[in-house]
C-alpha positions as protocol buffer text, in pm:
chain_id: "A"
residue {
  index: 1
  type: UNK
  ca { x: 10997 y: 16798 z: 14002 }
}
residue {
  index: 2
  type: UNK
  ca { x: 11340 y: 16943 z: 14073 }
}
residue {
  index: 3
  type: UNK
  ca { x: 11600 y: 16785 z: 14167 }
}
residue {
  index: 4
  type: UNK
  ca { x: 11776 y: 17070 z: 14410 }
}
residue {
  index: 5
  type: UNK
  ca { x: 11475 y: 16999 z: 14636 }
}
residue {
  index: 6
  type: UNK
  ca { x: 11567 y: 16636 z: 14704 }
}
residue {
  index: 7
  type: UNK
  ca { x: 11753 y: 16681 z: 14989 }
}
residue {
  index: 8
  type: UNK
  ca { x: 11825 y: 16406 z: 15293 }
}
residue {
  index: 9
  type: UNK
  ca { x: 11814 y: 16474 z: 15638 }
}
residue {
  index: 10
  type: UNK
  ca { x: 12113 y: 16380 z: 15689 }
}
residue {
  index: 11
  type: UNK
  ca { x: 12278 y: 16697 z: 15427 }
}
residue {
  index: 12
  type: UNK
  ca { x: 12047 y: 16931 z: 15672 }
}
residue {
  index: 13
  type: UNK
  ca { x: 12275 y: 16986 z: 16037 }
}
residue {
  index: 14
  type: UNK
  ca { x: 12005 y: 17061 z: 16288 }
}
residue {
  index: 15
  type: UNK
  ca { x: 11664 y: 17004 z: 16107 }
}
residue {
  index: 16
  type: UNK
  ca { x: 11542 y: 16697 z: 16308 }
}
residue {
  index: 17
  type: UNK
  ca { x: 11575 y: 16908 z: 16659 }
}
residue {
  index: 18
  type: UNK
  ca { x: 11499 y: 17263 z: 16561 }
}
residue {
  index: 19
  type: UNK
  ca { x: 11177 y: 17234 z: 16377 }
}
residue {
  index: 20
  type: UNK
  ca { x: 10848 y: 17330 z: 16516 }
}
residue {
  index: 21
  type: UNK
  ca { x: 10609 y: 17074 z: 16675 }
}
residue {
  index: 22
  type: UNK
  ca { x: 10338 y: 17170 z: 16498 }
}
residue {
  index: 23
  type: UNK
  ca { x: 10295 y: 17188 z: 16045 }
}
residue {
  index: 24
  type: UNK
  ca { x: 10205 y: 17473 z: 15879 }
}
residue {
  index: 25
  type: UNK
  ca { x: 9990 y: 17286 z: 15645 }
}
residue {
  index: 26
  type: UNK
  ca { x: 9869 y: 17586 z: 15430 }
}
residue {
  index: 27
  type: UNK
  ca { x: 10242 y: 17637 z: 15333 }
}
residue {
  index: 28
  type: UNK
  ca { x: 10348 y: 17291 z: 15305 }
}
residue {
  index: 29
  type: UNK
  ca { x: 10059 y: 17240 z: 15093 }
}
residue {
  index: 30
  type: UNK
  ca { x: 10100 y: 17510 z: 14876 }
}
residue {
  index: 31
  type: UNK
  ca { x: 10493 y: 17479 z: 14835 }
}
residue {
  index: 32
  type: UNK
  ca { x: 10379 y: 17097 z: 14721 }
}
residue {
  index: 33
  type: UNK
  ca { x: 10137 y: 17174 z: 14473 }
}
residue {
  index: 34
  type: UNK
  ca { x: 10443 y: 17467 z: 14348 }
}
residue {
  index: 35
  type: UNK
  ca { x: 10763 y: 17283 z: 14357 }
}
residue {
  index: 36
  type: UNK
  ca { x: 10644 y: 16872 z: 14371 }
}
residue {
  index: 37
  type: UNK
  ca { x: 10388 y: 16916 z: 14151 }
}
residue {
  index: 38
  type: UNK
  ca { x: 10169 y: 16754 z: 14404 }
}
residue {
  index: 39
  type: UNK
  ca { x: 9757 y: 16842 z: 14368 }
}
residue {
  index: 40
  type: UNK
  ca { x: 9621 y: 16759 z: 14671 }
}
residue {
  index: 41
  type: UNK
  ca { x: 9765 y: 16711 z: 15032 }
}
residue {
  index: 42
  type: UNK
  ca { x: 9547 y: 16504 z: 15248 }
}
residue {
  index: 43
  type: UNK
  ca { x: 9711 y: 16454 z: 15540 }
}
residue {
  index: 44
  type: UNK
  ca { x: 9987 y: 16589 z: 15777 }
}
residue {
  index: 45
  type: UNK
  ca { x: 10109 y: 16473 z: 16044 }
}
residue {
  index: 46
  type: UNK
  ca { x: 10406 y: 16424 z: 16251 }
}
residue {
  index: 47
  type: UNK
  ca { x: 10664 y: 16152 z: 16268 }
}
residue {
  index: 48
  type: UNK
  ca { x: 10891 y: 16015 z: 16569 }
}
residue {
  index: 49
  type: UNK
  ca { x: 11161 y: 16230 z: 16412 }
}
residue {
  index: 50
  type: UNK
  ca { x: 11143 y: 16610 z: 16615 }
}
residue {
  index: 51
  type: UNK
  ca { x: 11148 y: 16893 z: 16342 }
}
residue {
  index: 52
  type: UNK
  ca { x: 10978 y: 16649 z: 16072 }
}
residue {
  index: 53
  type: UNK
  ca { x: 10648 y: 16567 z: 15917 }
}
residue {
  index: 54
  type: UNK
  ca { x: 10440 y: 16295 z: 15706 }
}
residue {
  index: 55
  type: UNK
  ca { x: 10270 y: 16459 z: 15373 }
}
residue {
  index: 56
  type: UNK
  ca { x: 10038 y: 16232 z: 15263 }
}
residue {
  index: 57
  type: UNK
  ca { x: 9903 y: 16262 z: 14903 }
}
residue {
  index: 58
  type: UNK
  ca { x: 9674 y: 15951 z: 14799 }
}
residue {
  index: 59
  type: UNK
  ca { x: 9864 y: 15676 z: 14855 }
}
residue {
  index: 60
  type: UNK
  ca { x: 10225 y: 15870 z: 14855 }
}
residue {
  index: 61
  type: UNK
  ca { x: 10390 y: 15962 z: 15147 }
}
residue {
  index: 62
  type: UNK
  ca { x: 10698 y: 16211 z: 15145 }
}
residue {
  index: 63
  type: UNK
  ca { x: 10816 y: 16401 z: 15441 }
}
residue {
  index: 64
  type: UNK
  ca { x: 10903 y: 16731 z: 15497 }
}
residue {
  index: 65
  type: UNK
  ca { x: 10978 y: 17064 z: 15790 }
}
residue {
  index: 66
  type: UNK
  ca { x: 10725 y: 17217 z: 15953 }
}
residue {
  index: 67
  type: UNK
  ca { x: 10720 y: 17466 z: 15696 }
}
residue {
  index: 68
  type: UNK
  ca { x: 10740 y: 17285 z: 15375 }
}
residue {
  index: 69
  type: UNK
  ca { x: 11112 y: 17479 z: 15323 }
}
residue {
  index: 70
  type: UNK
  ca { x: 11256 y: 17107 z: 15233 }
}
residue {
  index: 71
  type: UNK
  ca { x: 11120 y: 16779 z: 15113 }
}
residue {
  index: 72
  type: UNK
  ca { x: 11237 y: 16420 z: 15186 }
}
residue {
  index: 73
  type: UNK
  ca { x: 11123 y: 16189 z: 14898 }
}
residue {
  index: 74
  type: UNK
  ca { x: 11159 y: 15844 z: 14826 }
}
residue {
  index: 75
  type: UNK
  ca { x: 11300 y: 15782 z: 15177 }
}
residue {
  index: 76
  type: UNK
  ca { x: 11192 y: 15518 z: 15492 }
}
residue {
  index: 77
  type: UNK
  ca { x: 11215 y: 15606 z: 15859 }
}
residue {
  index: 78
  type: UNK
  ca { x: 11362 y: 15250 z: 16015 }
}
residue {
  index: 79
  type: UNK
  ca { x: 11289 y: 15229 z: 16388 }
}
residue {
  index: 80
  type: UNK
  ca { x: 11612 y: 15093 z: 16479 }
}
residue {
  index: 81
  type: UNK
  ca { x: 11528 y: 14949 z: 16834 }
}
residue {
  index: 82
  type: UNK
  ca { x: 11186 y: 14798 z: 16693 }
}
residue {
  index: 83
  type: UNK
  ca { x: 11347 y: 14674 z: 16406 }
}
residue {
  index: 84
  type: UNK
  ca { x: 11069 y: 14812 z: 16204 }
}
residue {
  index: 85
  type: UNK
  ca { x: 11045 y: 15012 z: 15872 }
}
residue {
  index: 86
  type: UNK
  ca { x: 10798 y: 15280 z: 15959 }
}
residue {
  index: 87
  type: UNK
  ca { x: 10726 y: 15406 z: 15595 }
}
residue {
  index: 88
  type: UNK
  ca { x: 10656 y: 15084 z: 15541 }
}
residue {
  index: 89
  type: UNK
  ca { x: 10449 y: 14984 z: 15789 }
}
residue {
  index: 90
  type: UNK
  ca { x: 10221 y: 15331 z: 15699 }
}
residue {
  index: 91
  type: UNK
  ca { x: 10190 y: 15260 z: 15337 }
}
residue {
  index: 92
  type: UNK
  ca { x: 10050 y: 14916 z: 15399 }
}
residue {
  index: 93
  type: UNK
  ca { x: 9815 y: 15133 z: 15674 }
}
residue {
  index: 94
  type: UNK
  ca { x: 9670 y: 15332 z: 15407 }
}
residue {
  index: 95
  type: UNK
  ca { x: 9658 y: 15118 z: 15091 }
}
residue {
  index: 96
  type: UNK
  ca { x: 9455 y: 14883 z: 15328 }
}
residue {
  index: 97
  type: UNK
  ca { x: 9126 y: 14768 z: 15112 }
}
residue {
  index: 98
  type: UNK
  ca { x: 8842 y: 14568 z: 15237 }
}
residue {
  index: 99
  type: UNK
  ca { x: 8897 y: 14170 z: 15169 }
}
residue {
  index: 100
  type: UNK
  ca { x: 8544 y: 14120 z: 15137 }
}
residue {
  index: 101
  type: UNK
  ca { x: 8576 y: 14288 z: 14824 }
}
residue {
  index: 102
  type: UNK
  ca { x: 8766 y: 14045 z: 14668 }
}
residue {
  index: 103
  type: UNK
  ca { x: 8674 y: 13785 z: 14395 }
}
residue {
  index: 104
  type: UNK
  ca { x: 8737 y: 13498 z: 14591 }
}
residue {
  index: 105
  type: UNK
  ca { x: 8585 y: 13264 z: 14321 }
}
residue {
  index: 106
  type: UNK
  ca { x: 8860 y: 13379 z: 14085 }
}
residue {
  index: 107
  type: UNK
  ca { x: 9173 y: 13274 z: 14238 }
}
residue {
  index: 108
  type: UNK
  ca { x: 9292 y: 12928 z: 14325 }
}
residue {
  index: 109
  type: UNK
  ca { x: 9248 y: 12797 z: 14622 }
}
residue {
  index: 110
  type: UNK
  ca { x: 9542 y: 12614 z: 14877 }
}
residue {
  index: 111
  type: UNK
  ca { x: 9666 y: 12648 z: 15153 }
}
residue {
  index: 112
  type: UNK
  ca { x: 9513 y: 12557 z: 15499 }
}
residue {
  index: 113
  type: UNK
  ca { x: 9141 y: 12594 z: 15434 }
}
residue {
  index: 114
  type: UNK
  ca { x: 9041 y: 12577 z: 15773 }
}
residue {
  index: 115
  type: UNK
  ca { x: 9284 y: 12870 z: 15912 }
}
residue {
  index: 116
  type: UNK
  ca { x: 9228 y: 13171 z: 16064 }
}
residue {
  index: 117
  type: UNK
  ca { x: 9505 y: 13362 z: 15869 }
}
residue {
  index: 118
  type: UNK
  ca { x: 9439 y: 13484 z: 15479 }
}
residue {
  index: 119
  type: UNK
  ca { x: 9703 y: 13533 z: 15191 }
}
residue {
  index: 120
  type: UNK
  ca { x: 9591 y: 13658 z: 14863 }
}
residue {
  index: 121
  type: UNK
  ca { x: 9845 y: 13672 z: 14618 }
}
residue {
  index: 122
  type: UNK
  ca { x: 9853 y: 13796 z: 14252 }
}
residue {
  index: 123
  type: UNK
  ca { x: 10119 y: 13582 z: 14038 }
}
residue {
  index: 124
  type: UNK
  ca { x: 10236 y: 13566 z: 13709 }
}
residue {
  index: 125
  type: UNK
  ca { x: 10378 y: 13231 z: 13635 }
}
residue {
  index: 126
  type: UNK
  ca { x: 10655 y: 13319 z: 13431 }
}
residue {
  index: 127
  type: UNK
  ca { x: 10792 y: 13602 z: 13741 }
}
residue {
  index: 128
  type: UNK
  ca { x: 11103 y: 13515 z: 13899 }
}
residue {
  index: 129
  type: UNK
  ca { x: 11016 y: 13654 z: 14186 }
}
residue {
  index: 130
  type: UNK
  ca { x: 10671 y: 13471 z: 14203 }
}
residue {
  index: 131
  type: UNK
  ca { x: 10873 y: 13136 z: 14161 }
}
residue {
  index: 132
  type: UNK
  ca { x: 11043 y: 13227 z: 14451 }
}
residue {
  index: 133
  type: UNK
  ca { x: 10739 y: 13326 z: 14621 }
}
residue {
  index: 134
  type: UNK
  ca { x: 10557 y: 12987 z: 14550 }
}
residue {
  index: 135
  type: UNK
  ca { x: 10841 y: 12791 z: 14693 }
}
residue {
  index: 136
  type: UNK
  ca { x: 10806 y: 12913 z: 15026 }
}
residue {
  index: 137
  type: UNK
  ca { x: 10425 y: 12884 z: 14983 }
}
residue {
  index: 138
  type: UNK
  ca { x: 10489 y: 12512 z: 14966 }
}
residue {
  index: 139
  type: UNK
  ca { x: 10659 y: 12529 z: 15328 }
}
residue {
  index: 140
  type: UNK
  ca { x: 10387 y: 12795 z: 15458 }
}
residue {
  index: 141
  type: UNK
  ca { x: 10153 y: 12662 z: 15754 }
}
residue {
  index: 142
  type: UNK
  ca { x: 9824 y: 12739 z: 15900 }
}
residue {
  index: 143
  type: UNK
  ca { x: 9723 y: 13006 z: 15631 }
}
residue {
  index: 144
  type: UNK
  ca { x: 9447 y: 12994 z: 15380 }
}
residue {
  index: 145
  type: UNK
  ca { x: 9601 y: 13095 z: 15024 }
}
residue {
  index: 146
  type: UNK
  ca { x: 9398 y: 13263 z: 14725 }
}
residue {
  index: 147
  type: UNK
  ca { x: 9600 y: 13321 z: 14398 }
}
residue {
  index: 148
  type: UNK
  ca { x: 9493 y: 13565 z: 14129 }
}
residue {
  index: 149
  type: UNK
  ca { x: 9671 y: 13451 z: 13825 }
}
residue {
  index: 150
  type: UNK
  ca { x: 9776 y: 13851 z: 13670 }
}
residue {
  index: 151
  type: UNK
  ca { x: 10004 y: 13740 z: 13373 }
}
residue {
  index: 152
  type: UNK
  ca { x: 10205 y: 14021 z: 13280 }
}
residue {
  index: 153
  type: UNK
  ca { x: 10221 y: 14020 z: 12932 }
}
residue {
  index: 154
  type: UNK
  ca { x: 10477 y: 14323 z: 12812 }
}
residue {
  index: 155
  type: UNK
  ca { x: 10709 y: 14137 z: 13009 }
}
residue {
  index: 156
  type: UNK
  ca { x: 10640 y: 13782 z: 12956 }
}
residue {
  index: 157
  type: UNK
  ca { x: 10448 y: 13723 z: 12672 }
}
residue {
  index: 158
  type: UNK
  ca { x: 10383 y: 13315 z: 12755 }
}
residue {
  index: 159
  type: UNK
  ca { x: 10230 y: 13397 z: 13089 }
}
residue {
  index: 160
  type: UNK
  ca { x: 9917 y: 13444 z: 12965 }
}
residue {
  index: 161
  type: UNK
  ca { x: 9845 y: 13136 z: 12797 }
}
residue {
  index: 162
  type: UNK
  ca { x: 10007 y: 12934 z: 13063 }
}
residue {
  index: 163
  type: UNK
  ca { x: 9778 y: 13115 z: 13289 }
}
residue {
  index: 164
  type: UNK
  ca { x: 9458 y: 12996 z: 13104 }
}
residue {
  index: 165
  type: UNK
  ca { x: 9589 y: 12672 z: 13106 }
}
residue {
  index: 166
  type: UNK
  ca { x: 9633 y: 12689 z: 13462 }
}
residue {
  index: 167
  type: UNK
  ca { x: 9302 y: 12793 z: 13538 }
}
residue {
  index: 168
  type: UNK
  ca { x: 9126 y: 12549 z: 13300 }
}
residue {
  index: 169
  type: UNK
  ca { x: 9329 y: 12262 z: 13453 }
}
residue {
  index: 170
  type: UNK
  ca { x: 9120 y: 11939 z: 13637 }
}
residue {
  index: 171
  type: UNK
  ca { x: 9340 y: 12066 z: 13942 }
}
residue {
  index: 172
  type: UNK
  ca { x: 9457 y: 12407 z: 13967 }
}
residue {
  index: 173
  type: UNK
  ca { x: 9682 y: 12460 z: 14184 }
}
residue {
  index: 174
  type: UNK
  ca { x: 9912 y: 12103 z: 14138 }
}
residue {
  index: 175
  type: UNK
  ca { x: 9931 y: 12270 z: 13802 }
}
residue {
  index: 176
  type: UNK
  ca { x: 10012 y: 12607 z: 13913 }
}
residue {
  index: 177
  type: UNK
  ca { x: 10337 y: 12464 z: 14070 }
}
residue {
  index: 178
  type: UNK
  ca { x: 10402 y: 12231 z: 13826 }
}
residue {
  index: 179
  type: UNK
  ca { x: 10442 y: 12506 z: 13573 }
}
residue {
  index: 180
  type: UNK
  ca { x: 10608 y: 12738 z: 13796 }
}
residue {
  index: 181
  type: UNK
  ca { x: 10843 y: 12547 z: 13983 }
}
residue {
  index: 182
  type: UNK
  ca { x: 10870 y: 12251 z: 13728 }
}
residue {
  index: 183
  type: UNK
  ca { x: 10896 y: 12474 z: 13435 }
}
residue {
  index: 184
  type: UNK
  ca { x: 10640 y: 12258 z: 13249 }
}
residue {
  index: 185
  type: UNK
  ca { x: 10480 y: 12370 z: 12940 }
}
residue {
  index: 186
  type: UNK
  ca { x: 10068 y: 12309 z: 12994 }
}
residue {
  index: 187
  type: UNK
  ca { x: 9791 y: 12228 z: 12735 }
}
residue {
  index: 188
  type: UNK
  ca { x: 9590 y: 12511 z: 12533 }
}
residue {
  index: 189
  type: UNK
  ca { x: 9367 y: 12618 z: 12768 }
}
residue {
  index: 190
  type: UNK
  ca { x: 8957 y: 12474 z: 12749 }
}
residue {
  index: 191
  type: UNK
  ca { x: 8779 y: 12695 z: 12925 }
}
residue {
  index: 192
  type: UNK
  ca { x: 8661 y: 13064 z: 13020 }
}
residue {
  index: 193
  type: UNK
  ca { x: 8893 y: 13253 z: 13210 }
}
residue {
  index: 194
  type: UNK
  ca { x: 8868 y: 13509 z: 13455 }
}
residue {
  index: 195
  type: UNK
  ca { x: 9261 y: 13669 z: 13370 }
}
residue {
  index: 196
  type: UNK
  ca { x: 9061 y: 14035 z: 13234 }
}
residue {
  index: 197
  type: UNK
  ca { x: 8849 y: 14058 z: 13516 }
}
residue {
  index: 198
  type: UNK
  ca { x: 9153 y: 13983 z: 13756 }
}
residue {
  index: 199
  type: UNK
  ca { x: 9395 y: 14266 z: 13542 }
}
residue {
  index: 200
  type: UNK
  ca { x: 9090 y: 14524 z: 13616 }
}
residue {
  index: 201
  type: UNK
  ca { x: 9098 y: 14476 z: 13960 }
}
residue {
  index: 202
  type: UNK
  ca { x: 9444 y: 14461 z: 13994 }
}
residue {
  index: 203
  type: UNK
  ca { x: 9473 y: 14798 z: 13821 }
}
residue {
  index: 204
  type: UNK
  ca { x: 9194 y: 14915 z: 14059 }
}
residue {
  index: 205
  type: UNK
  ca { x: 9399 y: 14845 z: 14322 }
}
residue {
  index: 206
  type: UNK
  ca { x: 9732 y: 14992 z: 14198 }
}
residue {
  index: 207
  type: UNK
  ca { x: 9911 y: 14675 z: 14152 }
}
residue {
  index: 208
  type: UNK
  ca { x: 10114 y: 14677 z: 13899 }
}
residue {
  index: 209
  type: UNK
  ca { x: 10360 y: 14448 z: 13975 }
}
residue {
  index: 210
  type: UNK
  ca { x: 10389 y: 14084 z: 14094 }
}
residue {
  index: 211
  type: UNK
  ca { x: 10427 y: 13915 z: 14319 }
}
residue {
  index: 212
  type: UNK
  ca { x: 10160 y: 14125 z: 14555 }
}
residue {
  index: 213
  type: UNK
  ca { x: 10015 y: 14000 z: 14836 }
}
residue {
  index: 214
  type: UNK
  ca { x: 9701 y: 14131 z: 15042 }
}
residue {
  index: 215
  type: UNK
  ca { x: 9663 y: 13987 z: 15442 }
}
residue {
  index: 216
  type: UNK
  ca { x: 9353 y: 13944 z: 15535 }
}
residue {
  index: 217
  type: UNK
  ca { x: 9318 y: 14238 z: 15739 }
}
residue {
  index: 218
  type: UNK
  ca { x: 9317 y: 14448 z: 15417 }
}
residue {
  index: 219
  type: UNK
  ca { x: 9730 y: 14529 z: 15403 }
}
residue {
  index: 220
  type: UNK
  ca { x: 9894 y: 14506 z: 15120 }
}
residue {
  index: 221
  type: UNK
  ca { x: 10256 y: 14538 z: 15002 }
}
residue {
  index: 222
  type: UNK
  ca { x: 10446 y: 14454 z: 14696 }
}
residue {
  index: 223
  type: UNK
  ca { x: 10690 y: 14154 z: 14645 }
}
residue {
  index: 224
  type: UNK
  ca { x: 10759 y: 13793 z: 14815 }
}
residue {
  index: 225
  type: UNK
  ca { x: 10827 y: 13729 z: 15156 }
}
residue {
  index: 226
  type: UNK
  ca { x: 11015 y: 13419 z: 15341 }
}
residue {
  index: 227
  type: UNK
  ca { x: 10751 y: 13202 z: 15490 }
}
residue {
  index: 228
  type: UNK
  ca { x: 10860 y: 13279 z: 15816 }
}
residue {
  index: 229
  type: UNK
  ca { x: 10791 y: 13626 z: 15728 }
}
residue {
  index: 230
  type: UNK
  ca { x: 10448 y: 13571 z: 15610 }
}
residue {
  index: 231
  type: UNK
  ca { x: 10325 y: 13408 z: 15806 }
}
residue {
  index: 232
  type: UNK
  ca { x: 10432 y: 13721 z: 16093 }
}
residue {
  index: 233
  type: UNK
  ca { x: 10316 y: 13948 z: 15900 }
}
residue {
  index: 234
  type: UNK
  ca { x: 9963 y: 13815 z: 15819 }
}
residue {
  index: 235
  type: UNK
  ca { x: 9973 y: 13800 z: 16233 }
}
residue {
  index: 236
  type: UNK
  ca { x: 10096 y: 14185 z: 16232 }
}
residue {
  index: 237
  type: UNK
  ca { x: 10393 y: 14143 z: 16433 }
}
């Protein structure tokens, strides 16, 4: 990929308002697969932005002109008056995966069981970020929680045997935030674990970090939220 072609919007004078309103998505395509290195565009379409267009590869997005003559990458159109990362909101669009798919009977159960409004989350109890994450899980309302415990071992070698232990414990999930937000140091683990099946599907499904979360409508999107924040999001607003 070369860097010349990296260029922001903002470094172009008069690309937003004189571009075409419609893609030429033979060029753009073929100045992708030359330039970006990119093998297959599946979608193009526009954005709110005159003059420039959504290239969809998989689950990438980058933007370019009508013509493919420059590329935007690794940026996020922000709505200003909504308030609203649009990139965003797209990505989680077209990652979306079916939560009937999921191995409910592998992940720990808490939460509001009787709610309308699904969390699944995949943790790693020795994450930072999933510490944080689990705190405002304890303040979350009216939402039904399933945790996939994904111990990511090249970073934290522990996690995995706390994970077990987790999962083998009488109850799960007191133990779950005793040894994440107590730092406590659980017993070997007794019992058959699901932590390999749980890494497959997380691969399957691109994560590759934690914390992740999945709503129940399908969306997905990387990292913790406040619970306030959660608990809008699962209700897409």
């Amino acid at each position: 990929m070369r860097s010349t072609l990296l260029l922001l919007l903002f470094m172009l004078p008069g690309l937003a308002s004189a571009g075409s309103s419609k893609a030429d998505i033979e060029s753009i395509t073929q100045k992708s697969a030359e330039l970006l290195r990119v093998t297959q565009v599946d979608e193009v379409r526009k954005t709110p932005i005159k003059g420039l267009f959504e290239v969809r590869s998989g689950r990438n997005i980058y933007y370019s002109d009508a013509k493919g003559d420059y590329f935007v990458l690794g940026a996020s159109i922000i709505d200003s008056a909504a308030k609203k990362n649009l990139t965003q909101e797209r990505k989680e669009e077209i990652n979306r995966i079916d939560w009937s798919s999921l191995p409910l009977d592998k992940a720990i159960v808490s939460g509001d069981k009787k709610a309308k409004l699904k969390l699944a989350i995949f943790t790693d109890p020795d994450c930072p970020y999933c510490k944080k994450l689990e705190e405002e899980l304890k303040i979350l309302d009216g939402v039904q929680v399933y945790t996939f415990l994904y111990p990511l071992v090249q970073l934290h070698p522990n996690a995995r045997a706390k994970s077990a232990s987790i999962w083998c414990s009488k109850d799960q999930h007191k133990m779950l935030q005793k040894v994440m937000l107590e730092n406590f140091t659980p017993e070997a683990a007794t019992c058959d674990t699901p932590l390999d099946a749980i890494a497959a599907l997380a691969q399957k499904l691109n994560i590759n970090g934690t914390p992740a979360m999945i709503a129940g409508d399908g969306r997905m999107v990387a990292g913790g939220k406040k619970a306030a924040d959660i608990k809008a999001w699962l209700e897409n607003r």
